[in-house]
Structures are given as structure tokens and as C-alpha cells.
N, C-alpha and C positions, 0 to 999 in steps of 0.2 A: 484426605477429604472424606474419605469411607468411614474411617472410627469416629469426625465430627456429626455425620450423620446420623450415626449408631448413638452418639450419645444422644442426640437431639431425641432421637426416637423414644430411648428412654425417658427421658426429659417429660415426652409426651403424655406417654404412660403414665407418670406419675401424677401429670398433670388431671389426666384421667380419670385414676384410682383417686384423687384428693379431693379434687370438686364431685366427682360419683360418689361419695362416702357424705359428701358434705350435705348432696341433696337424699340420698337414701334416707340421714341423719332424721333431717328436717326439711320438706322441698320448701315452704313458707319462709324461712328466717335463711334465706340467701345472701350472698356478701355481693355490694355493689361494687360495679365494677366501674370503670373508665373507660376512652378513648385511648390508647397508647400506640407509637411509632416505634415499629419493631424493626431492626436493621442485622441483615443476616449475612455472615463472611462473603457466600454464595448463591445462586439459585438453586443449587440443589438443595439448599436449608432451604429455604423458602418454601419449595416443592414439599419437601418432607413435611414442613410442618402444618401447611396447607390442607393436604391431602390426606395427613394423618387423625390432626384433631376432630371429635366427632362432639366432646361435650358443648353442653349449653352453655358453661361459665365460659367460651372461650368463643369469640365470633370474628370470624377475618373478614373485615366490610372491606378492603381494599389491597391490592396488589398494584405497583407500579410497576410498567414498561421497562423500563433502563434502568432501574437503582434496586437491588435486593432487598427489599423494605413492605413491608406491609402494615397497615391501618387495623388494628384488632381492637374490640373490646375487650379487656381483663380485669379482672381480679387482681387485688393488692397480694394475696397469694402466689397467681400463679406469675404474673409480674416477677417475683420474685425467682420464680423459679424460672423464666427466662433467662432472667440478668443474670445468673450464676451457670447458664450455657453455653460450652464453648462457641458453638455455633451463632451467638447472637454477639455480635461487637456493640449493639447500642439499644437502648432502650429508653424512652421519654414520653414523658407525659403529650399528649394532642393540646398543647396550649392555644388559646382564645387568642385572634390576634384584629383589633379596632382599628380604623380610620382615626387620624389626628382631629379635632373639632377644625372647621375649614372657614376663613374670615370668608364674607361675604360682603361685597360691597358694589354701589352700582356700575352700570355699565358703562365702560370706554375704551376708546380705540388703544391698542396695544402695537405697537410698530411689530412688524414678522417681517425676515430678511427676504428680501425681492431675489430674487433668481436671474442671470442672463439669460437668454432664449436658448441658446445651444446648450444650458445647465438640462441633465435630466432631473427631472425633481423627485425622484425617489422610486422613478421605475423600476417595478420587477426584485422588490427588498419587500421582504416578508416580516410583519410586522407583531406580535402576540403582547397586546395589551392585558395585565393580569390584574384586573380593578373590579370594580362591581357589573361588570359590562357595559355595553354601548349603546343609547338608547337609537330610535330611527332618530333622525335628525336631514333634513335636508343638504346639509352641507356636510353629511360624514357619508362614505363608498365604504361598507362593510363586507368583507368577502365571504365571510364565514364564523363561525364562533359555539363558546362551549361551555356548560354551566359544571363547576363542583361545588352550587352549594345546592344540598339535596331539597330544599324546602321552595327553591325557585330553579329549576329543571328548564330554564331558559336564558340567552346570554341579554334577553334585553335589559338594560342600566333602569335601575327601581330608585335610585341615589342623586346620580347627576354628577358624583366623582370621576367615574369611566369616561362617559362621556363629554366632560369638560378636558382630561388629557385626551383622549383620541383626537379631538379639536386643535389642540395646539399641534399635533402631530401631523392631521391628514384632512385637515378640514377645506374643503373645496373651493375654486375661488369664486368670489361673487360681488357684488357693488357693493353692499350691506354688512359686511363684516371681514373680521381679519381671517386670513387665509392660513391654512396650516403649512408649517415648516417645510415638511415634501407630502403636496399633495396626491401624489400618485402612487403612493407606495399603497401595498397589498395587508389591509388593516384586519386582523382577526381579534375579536370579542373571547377576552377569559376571563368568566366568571371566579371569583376564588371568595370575592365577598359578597355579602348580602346586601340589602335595600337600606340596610341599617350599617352599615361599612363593616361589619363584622366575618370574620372568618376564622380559621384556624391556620397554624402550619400544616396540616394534612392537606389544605383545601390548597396553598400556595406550590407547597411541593408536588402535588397535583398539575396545576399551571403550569408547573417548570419540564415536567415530566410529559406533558400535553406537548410543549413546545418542542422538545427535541424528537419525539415522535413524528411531528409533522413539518421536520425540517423549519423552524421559523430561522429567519436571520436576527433577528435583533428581538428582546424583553424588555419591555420595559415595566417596572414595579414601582408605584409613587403609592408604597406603601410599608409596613415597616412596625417591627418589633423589638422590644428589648430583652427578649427572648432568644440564646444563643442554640439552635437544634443543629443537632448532627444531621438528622434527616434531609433539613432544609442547607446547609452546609454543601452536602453530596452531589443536592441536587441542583443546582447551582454549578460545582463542578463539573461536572457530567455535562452539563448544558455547553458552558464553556470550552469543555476539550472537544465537543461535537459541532464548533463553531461558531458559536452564538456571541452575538456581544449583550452584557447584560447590563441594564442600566438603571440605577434605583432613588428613589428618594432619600435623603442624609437623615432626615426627622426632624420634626420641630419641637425640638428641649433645646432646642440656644440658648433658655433663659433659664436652665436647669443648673443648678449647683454644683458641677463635677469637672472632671478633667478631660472626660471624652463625653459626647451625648450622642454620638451617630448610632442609627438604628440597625439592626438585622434586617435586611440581606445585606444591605451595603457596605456594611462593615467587612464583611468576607473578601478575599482578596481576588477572588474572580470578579467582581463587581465592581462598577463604577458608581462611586459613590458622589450623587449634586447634591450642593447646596444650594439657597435663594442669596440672591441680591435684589434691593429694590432700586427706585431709577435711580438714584444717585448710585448704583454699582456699588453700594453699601452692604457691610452682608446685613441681611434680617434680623430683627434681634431672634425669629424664633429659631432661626436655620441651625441646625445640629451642627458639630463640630471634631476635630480630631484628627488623629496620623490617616486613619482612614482617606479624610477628605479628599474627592480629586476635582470638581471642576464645579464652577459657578454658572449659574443662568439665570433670566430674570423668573422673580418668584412670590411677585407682592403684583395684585392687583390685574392680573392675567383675565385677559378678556378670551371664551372660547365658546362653543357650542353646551346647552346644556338642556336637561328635559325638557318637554314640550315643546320639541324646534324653536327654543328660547337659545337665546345668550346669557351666560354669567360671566363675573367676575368675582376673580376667587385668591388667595393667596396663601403658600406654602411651599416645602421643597415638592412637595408632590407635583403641583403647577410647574418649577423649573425643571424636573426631570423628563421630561416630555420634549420638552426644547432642544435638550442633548441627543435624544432618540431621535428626533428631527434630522439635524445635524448629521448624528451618523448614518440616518439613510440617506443624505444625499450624497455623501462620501466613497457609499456602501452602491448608489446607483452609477454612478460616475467611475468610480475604479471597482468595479466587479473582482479585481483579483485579488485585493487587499482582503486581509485574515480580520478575526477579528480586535487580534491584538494589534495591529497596523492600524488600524482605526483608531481605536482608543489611542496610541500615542500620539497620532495624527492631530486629536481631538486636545489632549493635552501641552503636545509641545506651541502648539497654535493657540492657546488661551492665552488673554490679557494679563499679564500678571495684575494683581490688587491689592497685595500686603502678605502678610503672613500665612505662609501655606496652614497651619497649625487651624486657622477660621476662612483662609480663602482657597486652600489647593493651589493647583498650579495656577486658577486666574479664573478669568471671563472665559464664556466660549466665547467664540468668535469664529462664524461661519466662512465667512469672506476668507479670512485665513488658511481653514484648513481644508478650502475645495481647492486653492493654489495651487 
């Protein structure tokens, strides 16, 4: 580990002497640099490289918690000269990552599974929603929350994305509308995207990295790229060996021309990947697809909580992913001792089957099922 740092250091230096030379040259005609996902064997690379660089062409805007990985501005240069560093196992570009465009249609009652009274409804299950956040809304109990995107330094939902799944998740119960799945569970707001659904992998893996930090039980992400990152990969895993269950939208390219169409993170194997069904238990035509696939929920026309202590109705996998984090906190409130891979099988072997796992997974959820 000693000689990996000693190269690094070297590494550094050169990185030094190259960009020092570059601006001595010329400080005007500077080479533009990017956002890149730096991923380091150890923390002591991390440490070293942190602590060592001092030029301008190099700026380390972010350190994560639990994954050896830092957020730097670079140079296509000195890029370079990472990626050929023993010390750095990964290196990638901070790709852009959008909200799917989200049908919008009027409002109606959406059936949500009724509870026995001796059901606990999601008590005491920690919940880290990673969406545009969650606006106030009358009928959502937010505990806490936290913004990474820097331009909105607040977790309140500017979109209505957020706050449409926290709804189906934890939405309160009242005469006037549908009640969320476990209303009691412990709901935290994670910013990762903006008012415009937009964010990056830095801003997700952030989210993810948020979560294990602060102990959540359950993720859930009804959002999603076709963007494979190591970073985002790690973190995910990490999240997962630290207990987490994570649950994510599948994506809506069902109508995409290929052999798989499921998005990143879902597609990774710590992740439970939903798809939509609409009421006829049809899958959607937009709902993603593939070996990935594990379980179906309804996903067309979902009635929830949305901006302005309004209701919408909205539809996509994003919408049915929510239902399954539902689900798992009530599973998650009721047998406290179950992991979080006991859940998820719980969740799976207990699905309706539908047809071809290849476009349905193992089936329907089915709540009633898997609190049995």
C-alpha cells in the first residue's frame, strides 16, 4: 500500500509540474476541464491525493463517507494521468442524469392495500427517498432531509416527482384521498435532482452515500439512467452490504428497440428492479424490460400527493416503484428481524406470477401475501 502511495504522490507532482507549466506558459489559454468520478483502491489514496494537490487545473469538490471516490474537476490531461495510476481503479466522466417525461392525467381514486388493525403500518423503518425532494404537503410526515443539488441547497420538491412517490409510500390517512402504502414509516427527503428532474451520478451516489451514513432501511430511486458508473455501482453495493434494501424504477424504453431496456441502478444486482403494470395487470408498454427484471406494481395512472398540497396522477415505473418500498416497509415493520435480503425474497416469492419473467419478473406484488 506504501509504494501505491508513493506513486500516487508522484503522480501528483507531475500533475503539478504539467498544469504549472501550462499556466506559467499561458495563464489565458487554459485547457477546460470537467466534472469526473475518481475511485481510489484505498483511503489512504484518497488522503494523499486530497491533501497533496494544490494546483488550479485540479479541484476536489467532493469526498464521500464510505466508498473511496471523490468528485474532482479535471483536465482531459491530467484525467489522463490518473487513469494510468496504480492507485486509482476507476475513472469517469460525472454524467448528466434526467427524469423520464411523466404522463399526466386527471385525478382518480387509485385502490392502496387496507391493513389489519394489529398490521403495524411501517413503524420505525427508515425510509431515504432519492428524487427531486418532497414538497410540504398536508398528507406527507417528513422527518428530515437533504439537498446535493448545489443550485437548490434545500430538500423542498420544486418538480412534484418526489413528492408524488413519497405519497404512494407514506402518505397520511384522510377522507379525501388514497393513503400511502405504510403510513407510518420514517420518510427522509434526498435531493439528487433538480426542479427540472435533472442531476448527475455524483448527485445519486451522493444520495446513496447520505443513506448509509445515516443508517436508512430501505432506498428508494424511481429514477434511472442508461449510464453504466462504477461509482454508482459501489455505491449501491456498500449500501446493500450495510443493510439496505434498495429499490428502483426498471425505466420507461418498453417501446425501445432492443433486448434489454432496464435502466442504471436497477439493472445492478444489489437492486430490485420494478416494472409498471396497468389495471389490467398488463405490463405498460413503456415499462423497461430484461434478465434484470424482478417484480411488477401498478404503474399507469397512480393517484398521489403532489405540489401545492394538490393531488396528481401520474404514470411510469417510477410511480410503481414506490409501491414495492411500500410493501417492504411493512414487511420490514412487522418482522424487524428480517435482512434485507429476506425481504426482497419474501417480496418475490410472494408475487402473482404474469407471464414471462423476461417482461414480468417474478409477477405482481402482492402485499396480502408477503405479510403472511
Amino acid at each position: 500500500m506504501k509504494r501505491r502511495v508513493h506513486v500516487l504522490i508522484m503522480t501528483i507532482l507531475m500533475i503539478v509540474l504539467a498544469t504549472g507549466t501550462a499556466f506559467a506558459d499561458n495563464r489565458e489559454d487554459t485547457e477546460d476541464t470537467e466534472e469526473y468520478l475518481v475511485g481510489f483502491k484505498n483511503e489512504a489514496a484518497v488522503q494523499a491525493f486530497s491533501n497533496n494537490v494544490t494546483t488550479s487545473a485540479v479541484e476536489v469538490q467532493h469526498e464521500y463517507e464510505n466508498l473511496p471516490v471523490i468528485v474532482s474537476e479535471l483536465s482531459t490531461e491530467v484525467a489522463q494521468l490518473l487513469e494510468n495510476d496504480p492507485s486509482v481503479e476507476f475513472i469517469e466522466k460525472n454524467e448528466r442524469v434526467y427524469l423520464d417525461p411523466l404522463v399526466m392525467n386527471n385525478i382518480q381514486e387509485t385502490d392502496i392495500p387496507k391493513l389489519e388493525e394489529r398490521m403495524k403500518r411501517g413503524d420505525g423503518v427508515k425510509i431515504a427517498v432519492l428524487d427531486t425532494g418532497i414538497a410540504s404537503h398536508d398528507d406527507l410526515h417528513v422527518i428530515d432531509g437533504v439537498s446535493f443539488v448545489s443550485v437548490e441547497p434545500f430538500y423542498r420538491d420544486l418538480n412534484g416527482h418526489g413528492t408524488h412517490v413519497a405519497g404512494t409510500i407514506a402518505a397520511q390517512e384522510n377522507d379525501e384521498a388514497s393513503t400511502g402504502i405504510a403510513p407510518n414509516v420514517e420518510l427522509y427527503a434526498v435531493k439528487v435532482l433538480n426542479g427540472l428532474g435533472a442531476g448527475s451520478i455524483a448527485s445519486i451516489t451522493n444520495g446513496v452515500d447520505w443513506a448509509i451514513s445515516n443508517d436508512m432501511d430501505i432506498i428508494n430511486m424511481s429514477l434511472g439512467t442508461n449510464t453504466d458508473s462504477e461509482a454508482l455501482q459501489r455505491a449501491v453495493e456498500r449500501a446493500h452490504d450495510h443493510g439496505i434494501l434498495i429499490i428502483a424504477a426498471a425505466g420507461n424504453s418498453g417501446e425501445a428497440d432492443k433486448q434489454h431496456t432496464i435502466d442504471y441502478p436497477a439493472r445492478y444486482d444489489s437492486v430490485v428492479a420494478v416494472g409498471a403494470v396497468d389495471g389490467n395487470n398488463e405490463r405498460a408498454s413503456f415499462s423497461s424490460y430484461g434478465e434484470q427484471l424482478e417484480i411488477m406494481a401498478p404503474g399507469v395512472e397512480i393517484h398521489s400527493t403532489f405540489l401545492f398540497n394538490r393531488y396528481e396522477r401520474l404514470s411510469g415505473t417510477s410511480m410503481a416503484s414506490p409501491h414495492v418500498t411500500g410493501a417492504a416497509a411493512l414487511i420490514k415493520s412487522n418482522n424487524p428481524e428480517l435482512t434485507n435480503e429476506q425481504i426482497r425474497k419474501r417480496l418475490n416469492t410472494t408475487a402473482t406470477p404474469l407471464g414471462n419473467p423476461f417482461y414480468y419478473g417474478h409477477g405482481l406484488l402482492n402485499v396480502d401475501a408477503a405479510l403472511d
